[in-house]
N, C-alpha and C positions, 0 to 999 in steps of 0.2 A: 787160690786167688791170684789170679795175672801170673801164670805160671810160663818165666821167663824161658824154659826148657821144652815148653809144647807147640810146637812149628805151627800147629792150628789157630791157638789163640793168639800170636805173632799176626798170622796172615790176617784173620778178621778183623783186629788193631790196627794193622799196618793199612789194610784197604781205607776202613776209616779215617786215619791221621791223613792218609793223601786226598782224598776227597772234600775234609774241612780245611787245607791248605791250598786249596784250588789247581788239584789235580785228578784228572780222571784215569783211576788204576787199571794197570796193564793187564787186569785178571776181571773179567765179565762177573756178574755176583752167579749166575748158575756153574759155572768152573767153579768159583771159588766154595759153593755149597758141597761141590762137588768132590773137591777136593780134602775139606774140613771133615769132611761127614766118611769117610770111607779111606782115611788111610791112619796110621801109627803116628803118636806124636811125634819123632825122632824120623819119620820117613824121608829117605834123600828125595821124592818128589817134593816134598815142603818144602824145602831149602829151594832148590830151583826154582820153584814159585815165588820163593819172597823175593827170589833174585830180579825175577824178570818184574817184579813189581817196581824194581829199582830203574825201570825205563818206562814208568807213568810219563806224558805228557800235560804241560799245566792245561787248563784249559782256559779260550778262547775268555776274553774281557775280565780273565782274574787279572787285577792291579795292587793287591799289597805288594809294597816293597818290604822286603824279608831279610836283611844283610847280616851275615852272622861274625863278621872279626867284630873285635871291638872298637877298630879303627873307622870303620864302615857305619857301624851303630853312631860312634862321636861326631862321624860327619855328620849326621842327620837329627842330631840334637843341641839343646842349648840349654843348658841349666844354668840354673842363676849363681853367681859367686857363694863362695861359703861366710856363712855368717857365724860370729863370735858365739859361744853360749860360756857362761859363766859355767867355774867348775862346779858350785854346787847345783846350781841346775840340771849340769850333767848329771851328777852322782844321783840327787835325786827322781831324775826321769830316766835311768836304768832300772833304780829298781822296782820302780814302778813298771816298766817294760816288763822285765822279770816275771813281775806278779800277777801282772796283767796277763800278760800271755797263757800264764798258766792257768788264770782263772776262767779266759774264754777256751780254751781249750778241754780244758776240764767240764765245762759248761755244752760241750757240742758233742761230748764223746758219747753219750748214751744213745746217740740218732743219728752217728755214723752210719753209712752204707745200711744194710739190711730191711732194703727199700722202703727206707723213710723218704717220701717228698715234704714238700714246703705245705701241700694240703693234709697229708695224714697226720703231721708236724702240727699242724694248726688246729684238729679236730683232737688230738691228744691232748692236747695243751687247753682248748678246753670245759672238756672233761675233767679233767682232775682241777679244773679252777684256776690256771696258772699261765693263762695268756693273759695282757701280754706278759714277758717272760722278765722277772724279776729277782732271782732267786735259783740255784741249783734244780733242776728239775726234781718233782716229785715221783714215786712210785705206785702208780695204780693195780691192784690186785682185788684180782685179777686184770690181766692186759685187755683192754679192747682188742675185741676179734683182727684178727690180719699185720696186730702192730708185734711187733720183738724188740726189744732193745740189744746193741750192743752188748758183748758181756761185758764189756767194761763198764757196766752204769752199778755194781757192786763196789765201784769205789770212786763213782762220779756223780749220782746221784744225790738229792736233799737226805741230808744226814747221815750220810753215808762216804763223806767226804776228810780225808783225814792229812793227803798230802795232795802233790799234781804227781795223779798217777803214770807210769811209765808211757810215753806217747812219741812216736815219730818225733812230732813237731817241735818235741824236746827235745829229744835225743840228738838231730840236728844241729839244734842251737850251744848245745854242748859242746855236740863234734868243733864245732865252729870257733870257741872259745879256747879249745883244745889246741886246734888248727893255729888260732894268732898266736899264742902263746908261747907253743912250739916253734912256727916258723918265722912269725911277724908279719906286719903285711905286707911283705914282697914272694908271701907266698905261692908256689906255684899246683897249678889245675892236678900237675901229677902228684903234689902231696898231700891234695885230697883225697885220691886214691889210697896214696896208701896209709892211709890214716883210716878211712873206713876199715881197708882189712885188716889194719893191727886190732880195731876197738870196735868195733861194729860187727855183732852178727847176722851172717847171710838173711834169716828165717826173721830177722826184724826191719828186713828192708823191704818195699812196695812198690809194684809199675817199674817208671825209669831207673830211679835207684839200683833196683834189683836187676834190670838189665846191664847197667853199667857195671855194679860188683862182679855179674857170670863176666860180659867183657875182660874185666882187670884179670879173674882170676885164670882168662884164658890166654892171656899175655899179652892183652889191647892195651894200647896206648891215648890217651888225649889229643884228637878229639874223635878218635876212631870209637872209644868207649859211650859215646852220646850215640852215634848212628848207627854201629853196627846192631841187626836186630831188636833195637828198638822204638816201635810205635806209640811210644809212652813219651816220646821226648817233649810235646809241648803239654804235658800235663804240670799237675801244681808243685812236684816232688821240689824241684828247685825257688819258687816261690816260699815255700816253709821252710825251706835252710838261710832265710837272707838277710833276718830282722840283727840278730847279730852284727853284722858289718852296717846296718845303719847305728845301732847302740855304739860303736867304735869310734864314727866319723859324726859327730852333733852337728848340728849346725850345714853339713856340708856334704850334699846327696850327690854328687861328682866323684867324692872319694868312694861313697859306700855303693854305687852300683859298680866302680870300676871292680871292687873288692869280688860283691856281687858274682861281675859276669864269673871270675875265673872259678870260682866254686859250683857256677850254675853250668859252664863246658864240661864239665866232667860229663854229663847227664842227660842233657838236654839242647834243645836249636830253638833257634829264633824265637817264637812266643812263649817259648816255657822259659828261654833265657831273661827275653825280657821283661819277664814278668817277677824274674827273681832281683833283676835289677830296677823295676818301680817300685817293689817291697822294701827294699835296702835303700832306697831315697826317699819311701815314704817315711819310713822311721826316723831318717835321719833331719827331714827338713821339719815334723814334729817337735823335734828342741826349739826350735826356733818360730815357727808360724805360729801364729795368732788364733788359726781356724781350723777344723777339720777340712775346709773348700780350698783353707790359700796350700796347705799342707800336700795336697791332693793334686791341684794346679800346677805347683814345683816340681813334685815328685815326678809324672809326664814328661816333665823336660828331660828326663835323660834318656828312651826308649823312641824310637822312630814314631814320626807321628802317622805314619799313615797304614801301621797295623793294627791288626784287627784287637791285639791288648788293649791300643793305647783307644784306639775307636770304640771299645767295649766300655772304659771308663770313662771316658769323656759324655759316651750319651747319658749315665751315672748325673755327671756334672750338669748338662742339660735339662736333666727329668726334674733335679731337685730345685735348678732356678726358674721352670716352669710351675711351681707351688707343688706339684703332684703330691698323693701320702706315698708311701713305703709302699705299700701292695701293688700301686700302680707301676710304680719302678719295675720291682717286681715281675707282674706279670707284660710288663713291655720287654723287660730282657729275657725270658722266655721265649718271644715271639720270636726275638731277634740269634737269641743265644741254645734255644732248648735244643738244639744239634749234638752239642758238644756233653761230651761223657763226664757224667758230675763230677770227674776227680780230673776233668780238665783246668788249666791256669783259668783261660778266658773268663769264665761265666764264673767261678770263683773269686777272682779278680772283681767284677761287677760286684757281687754282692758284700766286699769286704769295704767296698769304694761307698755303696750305700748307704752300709750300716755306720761310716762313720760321716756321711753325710747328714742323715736323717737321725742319726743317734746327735749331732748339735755339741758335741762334747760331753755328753753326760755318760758315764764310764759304763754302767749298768745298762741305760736305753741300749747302746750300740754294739756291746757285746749281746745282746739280746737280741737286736737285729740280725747282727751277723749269723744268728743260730735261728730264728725263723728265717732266714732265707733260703735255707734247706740248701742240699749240694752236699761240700765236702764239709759239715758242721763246723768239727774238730781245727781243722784249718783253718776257715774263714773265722772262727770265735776267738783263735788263738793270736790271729796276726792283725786283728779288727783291737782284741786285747791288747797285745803291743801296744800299736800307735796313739790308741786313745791313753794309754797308761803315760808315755810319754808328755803326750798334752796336759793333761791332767794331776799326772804328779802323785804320790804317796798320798796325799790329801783330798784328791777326790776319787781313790778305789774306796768303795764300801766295806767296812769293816765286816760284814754278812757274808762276802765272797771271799774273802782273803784271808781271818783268821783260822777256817778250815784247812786252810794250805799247812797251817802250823809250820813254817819256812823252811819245807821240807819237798824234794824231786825225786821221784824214781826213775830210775836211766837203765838203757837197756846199753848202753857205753862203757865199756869197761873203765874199773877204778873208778867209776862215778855212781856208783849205786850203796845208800842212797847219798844225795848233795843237799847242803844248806842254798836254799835260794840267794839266802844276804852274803851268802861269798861268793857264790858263783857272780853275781852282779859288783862285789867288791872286785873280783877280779879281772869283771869287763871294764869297767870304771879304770884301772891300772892300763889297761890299753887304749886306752883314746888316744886315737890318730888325729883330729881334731882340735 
């Protein structure tokens, strides 16, 4: 899967990542068939190919503006001041954060990848009685013909659910609490790095991630480790490391994307960055906002506004103040988004932006959404979970979804297997930069 060593799957990636960034690649697609199809993974003609890919020209009437310092990004943004939140409000929209997260995450992992769409998704659901989606997904047995679940739905499934089983999306947000903990938040991009390698195994990391770990382990530095051979860089890998650094800063999404970028350079460029830094402001402007809309609206401010991130959630914002339902949403960002590789930020982004749109604050609608929206489930249900936990508070997670957790994490992070969720959120709560 995204096998970071095979110059093949590089070049077909890498064609595509320059094409949805409005550049036409220096390799014709019959070469590139060509070349895919007939030589060794490790072949030095691969390399030389992805090299000369690295002289695509953009092409002709592409106008995003793409800046990747953080200096460049501040210029082109304006977030609004930080606002006060009282500590118990803190304390308790962390661990509702916590819980949340883990519930939609938990919630999406059965219809990860193994070509679930948003319609196979929808005819599954139901069949077994269970659209719309209110509840840990059920188990049909036999499977309708062409459907597979994840193997993880042996411990993600309705009744089947005993902790938040081991998950990237977690594993991340660990790493991350690990990260302030240790370093504080003047943490730097390189001790990201080596924090994955102390605690993080290779074989549990995906896409960019995993391109950036081969980087480190090849004696790459920051931010050489985001671009060298990786076509994964504006996908969602740094979006799901970011909710952390909003849970740090409440009240105040200027600190939590700054925090943000440096953890999302290790990885990632321009939309994958920024998409990790409207993740970490959307969480953080959650303590504070009134709405899932005004939440949403803030969070925008700190990511340029004329990429295609911020353009993807905005027409989000649009669709929902045109009355539209959810399916219209839906199948209008398809039209606009169905380009991009379901475990890209963009179209992920979109439908996280939705489901807390159209989810209206109600913890169960919107994680629900976020997981019929099909894509990267696990992700979108995870980070959709976050923010709405934060708005919503300990008080309005449903006892249905959260006492399965039995406040218990499996982590693929070393010394953290397994964690009590009420500490690990005790001890994000001790680090409020905010």
């Amino acid at each position: 899967m995204f096998d970071v060593l095979d110059w093949r799957e590089l070049l077909v990636a890498e064609a595509r990542q320059l094409q949805e960034s409005g550049y036409e690649p220096a390799l014709g697609a019959d070469e590139l068939d060509r070349l895919v199809g007939g030589a060794l993974p490790e072949s030095p003609e691969l390399g030389a190919a992805y090299a000369r890919l690295a002289t695509s020209r953009r092409r002709a009437g592409t106008t995003e503006v793409a800046p990747e310092s953080l200096e460049d990004i501040t210029a082109l943004s304006s977030p609004p001041p930080a606002e006060p939140v009282p500590a118990g409000r803190a304390e308790d929209g962390v661990l509702a954060a916590w819980l949340g997260r883990c519930v939609g995450c938990n919630l999406g992992k059965p219809v990860e990848g193994f070509g679930w769409s948003r319609q196979k998704l929808r005819r599954y659901l139901e069949a077994a009685g269970a659209y719309p989606i209110t509840d840990y997904l059920p188990v049909l047995d036999p499977m309708p013909d062409g459907l597979v679940f994840n193997p993880a739905w042996r411990e993600t499934t309705r009744g089947h659910v005993r902790a938040m089983a081991r998950d990237d999306d977690l594993d991340y947000t660990v790493i991350g609490l690990e990260l302030l903990e240790r370093y504080g938040p003047g943490f730097r991009t390189a001790d990201v790095g080596e924090l994955w390698l102390e605690l993080l195994p290779f074989s549990k990391t995906y896409t960019a991630e995993r391109a950036a770990y081969r980087n480190l382990v090849r004696g790459l530095v920051p931010p050489q480790t985001a671009t060298f051979a990786n076509p994964y860089r504006e996908w969602i890998g740094a979006m799901i490391r970011a909710d952390i650094f909003g849970y740090v800063c409440p009240g105040d999404p200027a600190a939590a994307a700054r925090l943000a970028y440096r953890d999302a350079t290790l990885s990632h460029t321009a939309n994958g960055v920024y998409a990790a830094m409207w993740a970490a402001a959307l969480v953080a402007t959650a303590f504070s906002a009134t709405s899932p809309r005004q939440a949403i609206e803030r969070s925008l401010s700190v990511v340029p506004p004329g990429s295609r991130l911020a353009r993807a959630v905005r027409d989000q914002l649009d669709a929902h103040a045109e009355g539209v339902g959810f399916d219209e949403a839906m199948a209008r960002a398809d039209q606009r988004l169905g380009h991009y590789h379901w475990i890209h930020a963009i179209n992920n982004a979109a439908v996280v932006a939705a489901a807390l749109l159209w989810g209206e604050g109600d913890f169960t609608r919107t994680v629900g959404y976020a997981v019929e929206g099909g894509l990267d489930t696990d992700c979108t249900g995870a980070t959709a979970g976050s923010v709405c936990g934060v708005l919503v508070g300990t008080a309005g997670l449903p006892a249905h979804l959260v006492d399965p957790l039995e406040d218990t994490l499996h982590s693929a992070v070393f010394g953290y297997e397994p964690s009590r969720i009420s500490e690990l959120a005790r001890r994000t709560v001790a680090l409020r930069a905010g």
